[in-house]
N, C-alpha and C positions, 0 to 999 in steps of 0.2 A: 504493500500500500504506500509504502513510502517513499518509494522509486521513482513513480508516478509524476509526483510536483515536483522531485530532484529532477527530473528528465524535462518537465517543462521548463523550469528556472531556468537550468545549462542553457536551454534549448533558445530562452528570450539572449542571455546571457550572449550567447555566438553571436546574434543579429547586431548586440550593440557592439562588438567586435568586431562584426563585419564592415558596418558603416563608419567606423572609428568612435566612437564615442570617449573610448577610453583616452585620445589623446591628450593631454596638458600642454600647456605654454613651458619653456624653460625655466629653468628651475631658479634663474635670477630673479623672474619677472614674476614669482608666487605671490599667491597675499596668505601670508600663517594664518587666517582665521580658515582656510579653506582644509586644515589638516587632517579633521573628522571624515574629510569624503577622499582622501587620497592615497591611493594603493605604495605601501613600504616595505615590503617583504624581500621585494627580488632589484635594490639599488644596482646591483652589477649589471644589470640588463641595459639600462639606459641613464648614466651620470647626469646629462647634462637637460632631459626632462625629466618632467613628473609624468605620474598617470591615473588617470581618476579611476578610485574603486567601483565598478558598475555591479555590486551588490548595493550599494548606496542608491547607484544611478536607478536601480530595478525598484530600489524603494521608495522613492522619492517620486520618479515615473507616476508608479502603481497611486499614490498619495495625490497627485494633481490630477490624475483620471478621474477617481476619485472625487476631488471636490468640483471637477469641472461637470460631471454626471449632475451631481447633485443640483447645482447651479441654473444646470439648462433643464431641469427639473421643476425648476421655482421659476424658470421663464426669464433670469437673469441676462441684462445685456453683458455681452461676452467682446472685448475687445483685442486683436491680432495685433502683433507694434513689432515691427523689422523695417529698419527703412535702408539697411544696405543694398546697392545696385543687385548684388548676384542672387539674394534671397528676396527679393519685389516678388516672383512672381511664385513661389512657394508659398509666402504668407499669403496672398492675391487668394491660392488655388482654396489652400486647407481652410481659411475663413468661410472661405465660398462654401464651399463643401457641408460646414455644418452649422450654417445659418448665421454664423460671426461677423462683424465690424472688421474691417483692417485698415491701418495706417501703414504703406508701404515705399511713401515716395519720398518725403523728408517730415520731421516733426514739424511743424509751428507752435513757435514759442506763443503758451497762452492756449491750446489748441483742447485742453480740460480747464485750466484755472479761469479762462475768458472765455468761456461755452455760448452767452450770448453773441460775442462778437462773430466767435465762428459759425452760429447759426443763419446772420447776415451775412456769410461769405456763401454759405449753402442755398439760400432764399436767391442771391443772384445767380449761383452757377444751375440753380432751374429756369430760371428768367431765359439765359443764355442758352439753355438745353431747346426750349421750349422755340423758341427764337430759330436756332438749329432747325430744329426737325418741320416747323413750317417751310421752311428757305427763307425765312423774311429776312434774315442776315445779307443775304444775295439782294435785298433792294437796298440794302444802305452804300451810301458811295464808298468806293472802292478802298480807299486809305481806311475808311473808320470800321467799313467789314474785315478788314485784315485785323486790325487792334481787338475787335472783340474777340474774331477765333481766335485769337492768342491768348487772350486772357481766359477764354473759355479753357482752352487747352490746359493750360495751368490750373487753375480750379478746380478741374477733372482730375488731376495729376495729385494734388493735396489733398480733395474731399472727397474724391468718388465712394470709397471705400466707410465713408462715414456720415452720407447724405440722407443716408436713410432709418440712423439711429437716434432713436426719440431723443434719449436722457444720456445724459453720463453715464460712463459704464459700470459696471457691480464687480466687475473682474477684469482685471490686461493682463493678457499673454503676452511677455514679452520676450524677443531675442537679441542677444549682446548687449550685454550692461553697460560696458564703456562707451560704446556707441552712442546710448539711446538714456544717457543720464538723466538730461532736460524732461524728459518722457518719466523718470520714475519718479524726479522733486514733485512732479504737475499730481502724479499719482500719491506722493507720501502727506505732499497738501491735503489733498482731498480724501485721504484713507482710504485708498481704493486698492482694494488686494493686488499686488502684484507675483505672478507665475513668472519665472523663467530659468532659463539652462544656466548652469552657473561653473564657470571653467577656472582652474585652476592659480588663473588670476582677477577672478572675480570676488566682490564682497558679497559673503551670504544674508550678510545684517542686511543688505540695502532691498532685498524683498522678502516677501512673506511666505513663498513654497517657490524653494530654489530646487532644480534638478542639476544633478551631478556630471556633468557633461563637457564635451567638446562643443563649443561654440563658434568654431571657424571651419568645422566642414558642413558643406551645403549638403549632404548626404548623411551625416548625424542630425543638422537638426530638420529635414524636409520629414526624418523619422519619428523624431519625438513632435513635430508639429502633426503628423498622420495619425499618431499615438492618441494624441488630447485632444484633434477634432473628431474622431471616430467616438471617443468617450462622450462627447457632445452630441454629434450626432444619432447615436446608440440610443440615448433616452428621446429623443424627437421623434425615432423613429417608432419606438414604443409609446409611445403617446397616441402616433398614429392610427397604430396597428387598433389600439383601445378604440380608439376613435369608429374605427370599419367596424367594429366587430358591434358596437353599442347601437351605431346604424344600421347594421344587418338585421340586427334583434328584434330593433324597435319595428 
């Protein structure tokens, strides 16, 4: 009986193996508070990195699925936040994928702590939308219909991924700490839980459910992002299924 979930674990275990998870930053560039999550047994293997324990990672994973279930259980707004070039269209895909928010093209400073301003950036890039899809753009003279596609283009660029969320979010997932600092003060302001991978030079204090990971390969995190929208999606879809089945009934 016991083999069982030892044979699953190994088995998650290899996957974060496979996609690198386990990598660290070098071992200059540590932050000691990360020492709880980092694998020390076998230093001759490699002097000059670290490498993250993915028993931690398995736990910590398992722990944000978890609350992120729960979450889109109570109907919570769920927010995605990676705004590097190479991960734009992974967050794009897995937000999509399980009914999420995302912010994937650059932060805007103020873009949670001045939520009314940014709601009149949203109010015009529908105006603009709206404008688009008429052609009425095509009757304004030539110079000033260039200026609006532009700025239409922009505004699509910053807001698309969050034109359609009511309120502040209840929850950000986010990827790369260093990165996307601006993004967690906006989030510790406002007490809004922050998820995210948290590598070997990351601070764990700076969010509320850090996962133990590689955060500079696109193929560790496209995984732990597939991980925690599926967790999201999983109860949506069982909401659904309820839904057919009470319908069927009635």
């Amino acid at each position: 009986m016991a083999e069982g979930p030892r044979q699953t674990i190994n088995q998650k275990l290899a996957r974060f193996f496979k996609v690198g998870l386990h990598y660290g930053h070098k071992k200059k560039e540590w932050n000691p508070k990360m020492v709880p999550f980092l694998f020390h047994s076998f230093p001759e293997v490699n002097r000059e990195y670290h490498f993250i324990n993915l028993y931690e990672t398995q736990k910590y994973l398992n722990k944000a699925c978890r609350y992120l279930r729960a979450a889109s259980l109570k109907r919570k707004v769920i927010l995605f936040v990676g705004t590097k070039k190479r991960l734009a269209s992974a967050i794009q895909q897995e937000a999509m994928r399980c009914g999420a928010f995302y912010v994937n093209y650059r932060w805007l400073g103020g873009m949670l702590t001045n939520w009314k301003t940014i709601q009149k950036r949203i109010r015009r890039l529908r105006v603009l939308e709206t404008l688009q899809a008429y052609g009425i753009l095509n009757y304004y003279p030539k110079k000033e219909s260039a200026k609006l596609k532009r700025e239409l283009e922009k505004l699509n660029n910053y807001l698309a991924g969050i034109k359609n969320m009511p309120y502040l979010p209840d929850v950000v997932v986010l990827i790369d700490q260093e990165h996307e600092l601006t993004a967690i003060k906006e989030c510790k302001t406002l007490k809004i839980p922050i998820i995210s991978i948290i590598d070997s030079n990351s601070n764990p204090d700076l969010v509320d459910l850090g996962i133990p990971g590689n955060d500079d390969s696109v193929k560790a995190i496209r995984y732990v992002l597939h991980r925690l929208a599926r967790a999201i999606a999983g109860h949506q879809q069982s909401q659904n299924d309820k839904l057919l089945v009470q319908t069927a009934l009635n």
